[in-house]
VEXSE-508725 format. One record per residue (C-alpha): residue number from 1; x, z, y; chain; residue in three letters. Coordinates in Angstrom, 2 decimals, m for minus. Layout:
# residues N
   resi        xx        zz        yy   chain   resn
    NUM         X         Z         Y       A    ALA
...
# end
This chain:
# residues 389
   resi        xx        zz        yy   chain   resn
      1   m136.05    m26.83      3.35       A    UNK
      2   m132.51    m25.28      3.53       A    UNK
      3   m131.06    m28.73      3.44       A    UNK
      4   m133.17    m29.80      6.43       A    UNK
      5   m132.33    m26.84      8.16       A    UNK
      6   m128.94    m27.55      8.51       A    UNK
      7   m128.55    m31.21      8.80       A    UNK
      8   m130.50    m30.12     11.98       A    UNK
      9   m128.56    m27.75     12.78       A    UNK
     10   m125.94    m29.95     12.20       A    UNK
     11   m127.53    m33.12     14.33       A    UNK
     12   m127.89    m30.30     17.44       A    UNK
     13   m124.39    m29.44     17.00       A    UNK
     14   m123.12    m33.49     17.33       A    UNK
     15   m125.60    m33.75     20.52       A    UNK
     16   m124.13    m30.74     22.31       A    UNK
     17   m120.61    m31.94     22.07       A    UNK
     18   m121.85    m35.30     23.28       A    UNK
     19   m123.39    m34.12     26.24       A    UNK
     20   m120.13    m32.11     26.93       A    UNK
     21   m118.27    m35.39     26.37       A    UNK
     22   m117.08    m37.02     29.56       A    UNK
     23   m116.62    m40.40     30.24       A    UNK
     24   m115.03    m40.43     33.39       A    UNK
     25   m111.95    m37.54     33.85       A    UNK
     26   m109.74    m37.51     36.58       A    UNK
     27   m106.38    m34.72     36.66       A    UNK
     28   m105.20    m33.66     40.19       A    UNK
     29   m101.39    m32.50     40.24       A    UNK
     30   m100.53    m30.21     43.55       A    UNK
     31    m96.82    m30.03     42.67       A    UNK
     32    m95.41    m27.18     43.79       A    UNK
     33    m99.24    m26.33     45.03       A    UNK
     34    m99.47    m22.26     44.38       A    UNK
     35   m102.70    m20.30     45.49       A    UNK
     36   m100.85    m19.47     48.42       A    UNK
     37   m100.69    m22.93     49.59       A    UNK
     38   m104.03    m23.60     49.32       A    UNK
     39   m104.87    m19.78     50.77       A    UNK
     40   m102.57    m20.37     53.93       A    UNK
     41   m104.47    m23.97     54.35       A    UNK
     42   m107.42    m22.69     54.40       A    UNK
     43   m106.54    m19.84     56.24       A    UNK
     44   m104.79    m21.92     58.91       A    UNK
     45   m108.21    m24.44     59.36       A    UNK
     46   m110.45    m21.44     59.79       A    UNK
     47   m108.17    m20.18     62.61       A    UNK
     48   m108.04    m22.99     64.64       A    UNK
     49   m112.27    m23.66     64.41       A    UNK
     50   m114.71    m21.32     66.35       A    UNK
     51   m116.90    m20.93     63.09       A    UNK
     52   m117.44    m18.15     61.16       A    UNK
     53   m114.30    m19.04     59.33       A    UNK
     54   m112.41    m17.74     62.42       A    UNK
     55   m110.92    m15.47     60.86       A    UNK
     56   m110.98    m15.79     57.24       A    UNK
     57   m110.59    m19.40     54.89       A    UNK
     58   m112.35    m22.52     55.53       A    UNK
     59   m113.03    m24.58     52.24       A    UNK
     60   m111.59    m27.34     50.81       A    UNK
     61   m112.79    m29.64     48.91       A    UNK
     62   m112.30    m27.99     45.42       A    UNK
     63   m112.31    m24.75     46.27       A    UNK
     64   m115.69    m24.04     45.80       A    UNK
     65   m115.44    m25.79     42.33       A    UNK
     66   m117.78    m23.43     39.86       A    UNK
     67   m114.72    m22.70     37.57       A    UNK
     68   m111.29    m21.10     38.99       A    UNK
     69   m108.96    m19.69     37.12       A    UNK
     70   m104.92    m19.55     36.58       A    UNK
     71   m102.25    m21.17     34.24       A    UNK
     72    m98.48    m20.18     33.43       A    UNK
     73    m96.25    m22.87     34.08       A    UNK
     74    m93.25    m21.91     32.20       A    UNK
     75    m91.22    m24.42     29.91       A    UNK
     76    m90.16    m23.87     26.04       A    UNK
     77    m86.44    m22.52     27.01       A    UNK
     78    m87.23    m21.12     30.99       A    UNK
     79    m89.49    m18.99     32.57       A    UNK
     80    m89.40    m21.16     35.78       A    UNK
     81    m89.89    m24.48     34.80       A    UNK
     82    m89.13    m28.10     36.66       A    UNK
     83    m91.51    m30.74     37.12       A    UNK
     84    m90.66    m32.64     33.90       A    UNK
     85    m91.30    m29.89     31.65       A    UNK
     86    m94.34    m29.55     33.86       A    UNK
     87    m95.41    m32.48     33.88       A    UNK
     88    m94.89    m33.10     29.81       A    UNK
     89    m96.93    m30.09     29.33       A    UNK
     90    m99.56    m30.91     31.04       A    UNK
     91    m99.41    m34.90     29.99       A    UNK
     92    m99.21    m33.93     26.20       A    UNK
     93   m100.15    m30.47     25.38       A    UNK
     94    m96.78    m29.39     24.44       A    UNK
     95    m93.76    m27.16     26.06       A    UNK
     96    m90.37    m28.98     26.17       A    UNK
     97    m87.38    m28.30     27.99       A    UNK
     98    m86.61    m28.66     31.71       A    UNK
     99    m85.52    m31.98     32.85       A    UNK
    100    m86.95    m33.56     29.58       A    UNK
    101    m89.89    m36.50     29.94       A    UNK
    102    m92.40    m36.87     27.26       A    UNK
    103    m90.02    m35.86     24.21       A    UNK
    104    m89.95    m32.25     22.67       A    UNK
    105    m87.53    m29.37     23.33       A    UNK
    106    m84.58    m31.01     21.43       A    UNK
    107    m85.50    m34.61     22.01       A    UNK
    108    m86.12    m35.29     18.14       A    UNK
    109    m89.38    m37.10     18.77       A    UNK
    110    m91.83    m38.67     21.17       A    UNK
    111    m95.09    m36.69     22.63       A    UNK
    112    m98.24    m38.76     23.39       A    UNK
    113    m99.87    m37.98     26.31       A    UNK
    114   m103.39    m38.04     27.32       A    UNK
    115   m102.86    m41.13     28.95       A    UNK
    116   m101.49    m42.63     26.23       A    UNK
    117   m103.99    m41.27     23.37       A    UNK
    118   m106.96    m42.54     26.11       A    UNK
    119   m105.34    m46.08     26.30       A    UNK
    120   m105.79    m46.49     22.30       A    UNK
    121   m109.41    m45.74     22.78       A    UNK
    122   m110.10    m48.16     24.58       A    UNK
    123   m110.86    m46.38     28.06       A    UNK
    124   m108.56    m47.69     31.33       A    UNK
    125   m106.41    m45.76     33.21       A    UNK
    126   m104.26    m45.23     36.41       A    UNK
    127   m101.78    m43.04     37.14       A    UNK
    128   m101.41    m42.13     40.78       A    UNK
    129    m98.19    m40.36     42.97       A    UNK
    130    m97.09    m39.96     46.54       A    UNK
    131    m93.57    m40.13     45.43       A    UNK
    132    m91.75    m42.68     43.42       A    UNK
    133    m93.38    m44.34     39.94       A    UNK
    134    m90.20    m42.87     38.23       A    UNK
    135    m90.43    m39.18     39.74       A    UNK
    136    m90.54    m36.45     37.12       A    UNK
    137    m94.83    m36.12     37.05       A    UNK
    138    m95.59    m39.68     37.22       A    UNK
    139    m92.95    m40.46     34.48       A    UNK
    140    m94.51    m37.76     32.16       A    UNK
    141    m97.60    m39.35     32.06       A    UNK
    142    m96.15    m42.92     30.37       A    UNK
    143    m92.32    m42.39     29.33       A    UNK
    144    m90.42    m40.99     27.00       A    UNK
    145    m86.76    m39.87     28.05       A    UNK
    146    m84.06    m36.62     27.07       A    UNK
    147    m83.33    m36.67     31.14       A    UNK
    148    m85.77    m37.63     34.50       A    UNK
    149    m82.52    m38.61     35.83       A    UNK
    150    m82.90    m41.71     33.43       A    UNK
    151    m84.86    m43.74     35.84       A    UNK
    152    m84.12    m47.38     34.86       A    UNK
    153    m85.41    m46.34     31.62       A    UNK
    154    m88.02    m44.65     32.50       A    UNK
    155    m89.33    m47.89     34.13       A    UNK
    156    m88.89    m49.78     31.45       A    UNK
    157    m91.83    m48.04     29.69       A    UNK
    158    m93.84    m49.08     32.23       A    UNK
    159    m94.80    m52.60     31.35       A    UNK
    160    m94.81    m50.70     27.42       A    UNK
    161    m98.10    m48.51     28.75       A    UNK
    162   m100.07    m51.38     29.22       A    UNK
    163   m102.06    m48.84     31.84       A    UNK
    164   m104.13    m50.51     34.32       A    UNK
    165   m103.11    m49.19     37.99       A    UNK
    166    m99.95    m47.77     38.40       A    UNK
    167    m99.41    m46.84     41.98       A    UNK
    168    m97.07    m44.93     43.86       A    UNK
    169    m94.12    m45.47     46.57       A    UNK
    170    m92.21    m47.59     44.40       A    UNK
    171    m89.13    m47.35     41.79       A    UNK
    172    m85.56    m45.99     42.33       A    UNK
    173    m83.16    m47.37     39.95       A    UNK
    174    m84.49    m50.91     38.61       A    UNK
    175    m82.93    m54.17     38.10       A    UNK
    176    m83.28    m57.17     40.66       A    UNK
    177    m85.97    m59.08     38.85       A    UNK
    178    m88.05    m55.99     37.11       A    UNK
    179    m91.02    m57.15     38.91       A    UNK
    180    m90.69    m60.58     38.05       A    UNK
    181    m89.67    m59.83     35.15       A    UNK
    182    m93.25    m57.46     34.72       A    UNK
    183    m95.45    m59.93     36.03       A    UNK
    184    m94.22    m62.82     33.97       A    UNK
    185    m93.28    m61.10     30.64       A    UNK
    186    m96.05    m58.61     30.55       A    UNK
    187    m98.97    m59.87     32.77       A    UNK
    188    m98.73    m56.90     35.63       A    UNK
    189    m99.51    m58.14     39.41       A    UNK
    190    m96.90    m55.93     41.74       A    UNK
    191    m98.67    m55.99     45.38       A    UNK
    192    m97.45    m54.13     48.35       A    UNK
    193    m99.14    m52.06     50.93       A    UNK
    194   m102.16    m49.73     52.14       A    UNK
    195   m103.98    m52.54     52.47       A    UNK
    196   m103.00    m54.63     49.10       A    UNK
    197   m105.64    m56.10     46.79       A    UNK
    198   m106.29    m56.99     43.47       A    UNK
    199   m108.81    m58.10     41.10       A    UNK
    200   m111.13    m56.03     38.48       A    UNK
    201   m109.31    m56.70     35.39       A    UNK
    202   m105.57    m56.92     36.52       A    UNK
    203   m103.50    m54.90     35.38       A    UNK
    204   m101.38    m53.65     38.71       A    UNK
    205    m98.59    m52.36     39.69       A    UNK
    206    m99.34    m50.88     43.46       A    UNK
    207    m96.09    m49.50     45.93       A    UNK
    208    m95.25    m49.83     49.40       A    UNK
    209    m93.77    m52.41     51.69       A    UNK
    210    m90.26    m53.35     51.41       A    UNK
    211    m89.17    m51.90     54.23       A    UNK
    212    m90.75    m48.18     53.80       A    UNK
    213    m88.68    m45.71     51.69       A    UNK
    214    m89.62    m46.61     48.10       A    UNK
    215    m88.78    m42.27     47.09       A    UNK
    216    m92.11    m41.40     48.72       A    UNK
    217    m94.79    m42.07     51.29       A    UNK
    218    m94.06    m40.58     54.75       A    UNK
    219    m95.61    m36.98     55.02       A    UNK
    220    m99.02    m36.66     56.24       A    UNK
    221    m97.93    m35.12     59.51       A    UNK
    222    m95.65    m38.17     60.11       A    UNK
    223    m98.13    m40.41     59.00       A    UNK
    224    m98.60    m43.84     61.11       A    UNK
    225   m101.47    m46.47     60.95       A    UNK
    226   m101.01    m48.72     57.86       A    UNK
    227    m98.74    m46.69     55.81       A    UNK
    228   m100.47    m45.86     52.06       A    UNK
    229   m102.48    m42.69     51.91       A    UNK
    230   m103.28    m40.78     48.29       A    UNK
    231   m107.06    m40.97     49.31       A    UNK
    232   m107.21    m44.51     49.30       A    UNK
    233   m105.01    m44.76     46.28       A    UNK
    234   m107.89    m42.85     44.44       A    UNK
    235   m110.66    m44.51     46.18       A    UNK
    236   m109.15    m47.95     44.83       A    UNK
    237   m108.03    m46.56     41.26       A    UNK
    238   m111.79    m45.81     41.17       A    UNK
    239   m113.01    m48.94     41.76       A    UNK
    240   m110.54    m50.67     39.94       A    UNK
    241   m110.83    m48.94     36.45       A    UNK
    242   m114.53    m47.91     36.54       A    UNK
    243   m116.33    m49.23     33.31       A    UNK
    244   m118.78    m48.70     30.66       A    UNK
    245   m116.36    m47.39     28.44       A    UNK
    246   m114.94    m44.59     30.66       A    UNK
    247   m111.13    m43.90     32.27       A    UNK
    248   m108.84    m41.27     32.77       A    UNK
    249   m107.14    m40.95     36.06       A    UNK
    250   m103.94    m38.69     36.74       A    UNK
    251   m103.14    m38.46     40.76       A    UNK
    252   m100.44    m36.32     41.91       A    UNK
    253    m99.80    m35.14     45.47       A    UNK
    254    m95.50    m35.23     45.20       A    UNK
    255    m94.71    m34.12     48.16       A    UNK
    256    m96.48    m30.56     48.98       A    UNK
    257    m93.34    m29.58     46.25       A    UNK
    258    m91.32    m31.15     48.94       A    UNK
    259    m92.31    m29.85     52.15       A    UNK
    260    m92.65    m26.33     50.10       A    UNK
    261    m88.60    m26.57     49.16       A    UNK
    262    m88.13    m27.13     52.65       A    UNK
    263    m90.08    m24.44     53.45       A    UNK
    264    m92.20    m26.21     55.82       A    UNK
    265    m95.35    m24.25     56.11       A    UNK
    266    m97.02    m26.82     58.25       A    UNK
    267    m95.59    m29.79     56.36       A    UNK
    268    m97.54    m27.76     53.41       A    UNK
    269   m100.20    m27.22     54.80       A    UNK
    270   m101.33    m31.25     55.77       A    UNK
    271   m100.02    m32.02     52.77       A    UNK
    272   m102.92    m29.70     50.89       A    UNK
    273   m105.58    m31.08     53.49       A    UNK
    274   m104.32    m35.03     52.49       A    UNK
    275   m104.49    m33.64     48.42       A    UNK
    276   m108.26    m32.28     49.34       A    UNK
    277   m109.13    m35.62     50.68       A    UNK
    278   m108.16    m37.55     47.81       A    UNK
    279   m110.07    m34.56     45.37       A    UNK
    280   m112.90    m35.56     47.86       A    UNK
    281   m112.98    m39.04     46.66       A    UNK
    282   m113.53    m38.18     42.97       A    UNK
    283   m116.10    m35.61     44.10       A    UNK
    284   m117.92    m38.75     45.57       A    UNK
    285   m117.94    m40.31     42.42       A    UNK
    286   m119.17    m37.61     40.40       A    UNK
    287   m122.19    m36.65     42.79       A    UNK
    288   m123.01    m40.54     41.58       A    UNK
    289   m122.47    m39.66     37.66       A    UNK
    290   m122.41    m36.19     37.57       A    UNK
    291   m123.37    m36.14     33.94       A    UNK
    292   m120.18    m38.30     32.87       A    UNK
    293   m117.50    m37.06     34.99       A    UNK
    294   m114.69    m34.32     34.42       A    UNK
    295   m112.59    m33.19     37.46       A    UNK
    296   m109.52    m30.77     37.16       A    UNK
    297   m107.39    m30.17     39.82       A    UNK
    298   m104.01    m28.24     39.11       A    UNK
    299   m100.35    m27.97     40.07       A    UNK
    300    m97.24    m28.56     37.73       A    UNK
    301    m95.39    m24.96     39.54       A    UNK
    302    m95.09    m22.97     42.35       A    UNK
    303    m92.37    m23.99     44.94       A    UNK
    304    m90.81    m21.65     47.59       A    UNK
    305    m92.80    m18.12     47.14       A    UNK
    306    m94.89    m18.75     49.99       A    UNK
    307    m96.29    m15.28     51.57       A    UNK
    308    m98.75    m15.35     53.85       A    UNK
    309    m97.14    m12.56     56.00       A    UNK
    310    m94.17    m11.11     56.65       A    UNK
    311    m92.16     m8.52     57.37       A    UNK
    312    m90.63     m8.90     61.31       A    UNK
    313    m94.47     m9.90     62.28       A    UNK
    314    m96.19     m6.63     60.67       A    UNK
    315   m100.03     m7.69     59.79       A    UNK
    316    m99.90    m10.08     62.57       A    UNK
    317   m100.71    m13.89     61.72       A    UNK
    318   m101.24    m16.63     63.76       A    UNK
    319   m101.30    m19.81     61.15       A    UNK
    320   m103.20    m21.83     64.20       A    UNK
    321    m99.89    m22.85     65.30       A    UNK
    322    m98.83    m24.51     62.08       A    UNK
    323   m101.49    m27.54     63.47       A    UNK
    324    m99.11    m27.59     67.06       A    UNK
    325    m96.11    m28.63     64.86       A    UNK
    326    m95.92    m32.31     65.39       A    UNK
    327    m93.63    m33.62     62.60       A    UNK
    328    m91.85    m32.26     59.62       A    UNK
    329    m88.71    m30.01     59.02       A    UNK
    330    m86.49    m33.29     58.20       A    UNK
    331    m87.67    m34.99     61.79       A    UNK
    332    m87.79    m31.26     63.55       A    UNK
    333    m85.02    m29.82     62.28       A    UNK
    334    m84.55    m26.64     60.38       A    UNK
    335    m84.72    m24.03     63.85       A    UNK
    336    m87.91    m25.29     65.43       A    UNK
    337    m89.55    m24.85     61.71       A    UNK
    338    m88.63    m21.25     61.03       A    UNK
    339    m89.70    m20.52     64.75       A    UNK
    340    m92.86    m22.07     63.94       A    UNK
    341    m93.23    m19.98     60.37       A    UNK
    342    m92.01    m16.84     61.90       A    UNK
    343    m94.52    m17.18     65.10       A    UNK
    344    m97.43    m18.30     62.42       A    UNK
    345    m96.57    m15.34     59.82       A    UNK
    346    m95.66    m17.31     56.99       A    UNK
    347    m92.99    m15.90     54.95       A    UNK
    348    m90.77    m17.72     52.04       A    UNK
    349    m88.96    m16.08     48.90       A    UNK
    350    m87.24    m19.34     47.86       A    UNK
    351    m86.52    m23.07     48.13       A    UNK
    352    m86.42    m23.42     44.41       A    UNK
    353    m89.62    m22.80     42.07       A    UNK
    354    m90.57    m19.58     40.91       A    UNK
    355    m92.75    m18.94     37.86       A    UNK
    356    m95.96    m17.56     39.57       A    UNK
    357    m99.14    m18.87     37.33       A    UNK
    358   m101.07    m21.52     39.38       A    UNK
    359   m104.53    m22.50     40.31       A    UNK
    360   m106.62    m24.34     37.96       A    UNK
    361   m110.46    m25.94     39.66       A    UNK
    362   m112.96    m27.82     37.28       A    UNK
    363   m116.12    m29.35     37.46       A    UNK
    364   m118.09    m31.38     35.61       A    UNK
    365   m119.12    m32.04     31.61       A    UNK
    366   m117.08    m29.68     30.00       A    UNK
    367   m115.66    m27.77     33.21       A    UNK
    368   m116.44    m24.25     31.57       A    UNK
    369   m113.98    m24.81     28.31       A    UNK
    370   m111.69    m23.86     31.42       A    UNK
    371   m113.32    m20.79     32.40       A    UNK
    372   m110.77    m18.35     30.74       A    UNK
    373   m106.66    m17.90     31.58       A    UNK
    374   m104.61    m20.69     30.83       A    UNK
    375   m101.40    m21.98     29.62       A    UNK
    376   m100.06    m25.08     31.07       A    UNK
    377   m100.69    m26.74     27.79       A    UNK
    378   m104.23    m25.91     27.50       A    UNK
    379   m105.03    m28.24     30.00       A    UNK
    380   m104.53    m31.52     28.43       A    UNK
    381   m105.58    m30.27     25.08       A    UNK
    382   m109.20    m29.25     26.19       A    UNK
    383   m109.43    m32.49     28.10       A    UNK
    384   m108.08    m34.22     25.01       A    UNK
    385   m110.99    m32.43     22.68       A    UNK
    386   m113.56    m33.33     25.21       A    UNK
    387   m112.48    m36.63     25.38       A    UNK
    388   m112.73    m37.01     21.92       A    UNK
    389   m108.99    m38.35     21.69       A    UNK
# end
């Protein structure tokens, strides 16, 4: 009677972690996205509607998510971190060293990432930025390199990953033929464009036309008709690597670190709203498998001590104005934007990173194994152990 006691004990215990198992995860990367971002977006939209969000903070997409917490972002050698060490933390489970991609602290050996560890099992993936394929986050995902500032190399792991959709601006430092060279040599269609196709089971290499700037996509303030959008990156990566046998999608919004380094609160601040509206596609898809799906949306670090508030404007804000600013700092110029913060009452403590813990949002099978303080590293390992990886 014992014995059948606990094998069914034992049989409940295999069934719970199943149902906690998702199929379907997707990682959102704000970097440089601190709660203050997201606070002064919200704020900002709820100013400029005649709501009951007047005066107060409108919603975004994943801000109502049922689990919200924190995580610490420093790396193994320096309290505030970089975006490699960043991103390798949160690609592998591990701290390394700032400027270091995929490899640990003194570059003795290799660190497999989520992506990488999902690959083997047989689910597909895609791995999503704003900026270039070879920025710092992206990278960290697939490559494994002592410096970021190795970017041919970087690319060469590329075609190594054997990852599904890889889509992003484009590539800094490559040789003349590397996408010839991909597509013949290692089966990857390169196509060009918001509006660029491809077929179910290609594997894809997506960037923008030849005559955009292949370091990022414009900013969502200086956005024009036909340039590529982070939404409908996701709401293509979704399409493309949906299957029976589940994916993992990692989708980074590059440039609200960017705009925060400038200190460009408006910049920021459409920026977020573009981020929310790609969250809002994967949101789509898990209303539609609700039981399957794992979302997590996160940053990498804090950029630029945002404050909303500030000293020369007392406990006077008027963040409505950051939506009359028609273009960013680097079209503007540097005056017109610190009028504009001043006037809205946005305040700045740096144009560096600083090592303020940021915002973690789940939902989903498995969300609450979030539900507690975090380290950076946490992240990938619960999603690892849900995944079963």
């Amino acid at each position: 009677m014992k014995k059948i006691t606990l094998l069914i004990l034992a049989a409940l215990l295999v069934l719970n972690v199943a149902a906690k198992s998702p199929k379907y995860v997707f990682l959102f990367i704000g970097d440089g996205m601190g709660s203050a971002h997201v606070e002064m977006t919200r704020a900002a939209l709820a100013a400029t509607t005649k709501s009951k969000f007047r005066v107060g903070f409108a919603p975004l997409s994943f801000t109502d998510f049922p689990v919200q917490t924190t995580a610490k972002t420093h790396s193994s050698t320096r309290l505030i971190t970089d975006s490699a060490a960043a991103g390798t933390a949160l690609a592998s489970g591990e701290k390394t060293s700032p400027g270091t991609i995929g490899m640990d602290t003194h570059h003795t050996k290799n660190l497999p990432t989520i992506a990488e560890s999902a690959k083997k099992k047989g689910r597909k993936i895609a791995i999503l930025s704003t900026v270039s394929l070879d920025h710092a986050t992206p990278a960290a995902f697939y490559a494994h390199e002592k410096s970021r500032n190795q970017l041919a190399e970087i690319a060469s792991w590329i075609p190594k990953s054997n990852f599904d959709l890889l889509a992003g601006s484009g590539l800094l430092e490559i040789s003349p033929n590397y996408y010839d060279s991909i597509a013949q040599h290692h089966n990857y269609l390169v196509v060009r464009g918001e509006d660029a196709k491809f077929e179910k089971d290609e594997k894809v290499v997506w960037i923008q036309n030849k005559k955009e700037n292949i370091s990022s996509l414009p900013y969502a303030i200086n956005r024009k008709e036909g340039d590529m959008t982070l939404p409908n990156m996701v709401e293509k990566a979704i399409d493309h690597v949906f299957n029976k046998d589940g994916f993992f999608m990692m989708a980074e919004a590059g440039m609200i670190d960017w705009a925060a380094h400038g200190n460009d609160a408006a910049t920021i601040a459409m920026e977020v709203i573009d981020f929310s509206n790609a969250v809002a596609k994967a949101i789509e898809f898990y209303q539609e498998h609700p039981e399957e799906t794992l979302i997590v949306v996160t940053a990498d670090h804090e950029t630029g001590g945002l404050t909303i508030g500030r000293g020369d404007r007392g406990y006077d804000t008027n963040l409505e104005l950051l939506f009359n600013q028609t273009a960013s700092k680097d079209v503007l110029g540097s005056k017109k934007i610190l009028k504009i913060n001043k006037n809205a009452g946005v305040g700045f403590t740096s144009g560096s990173h600083t090592a303020i813990p940021v915002p973690v949002y789940a939902i989903g099978q498995g969300s609450e194994e979030f539900a507690k303080p975090l380290d950076n590293t946490d992240i990938p390992n619960i999603i690892q152990e849900l995944m079963g990886l």
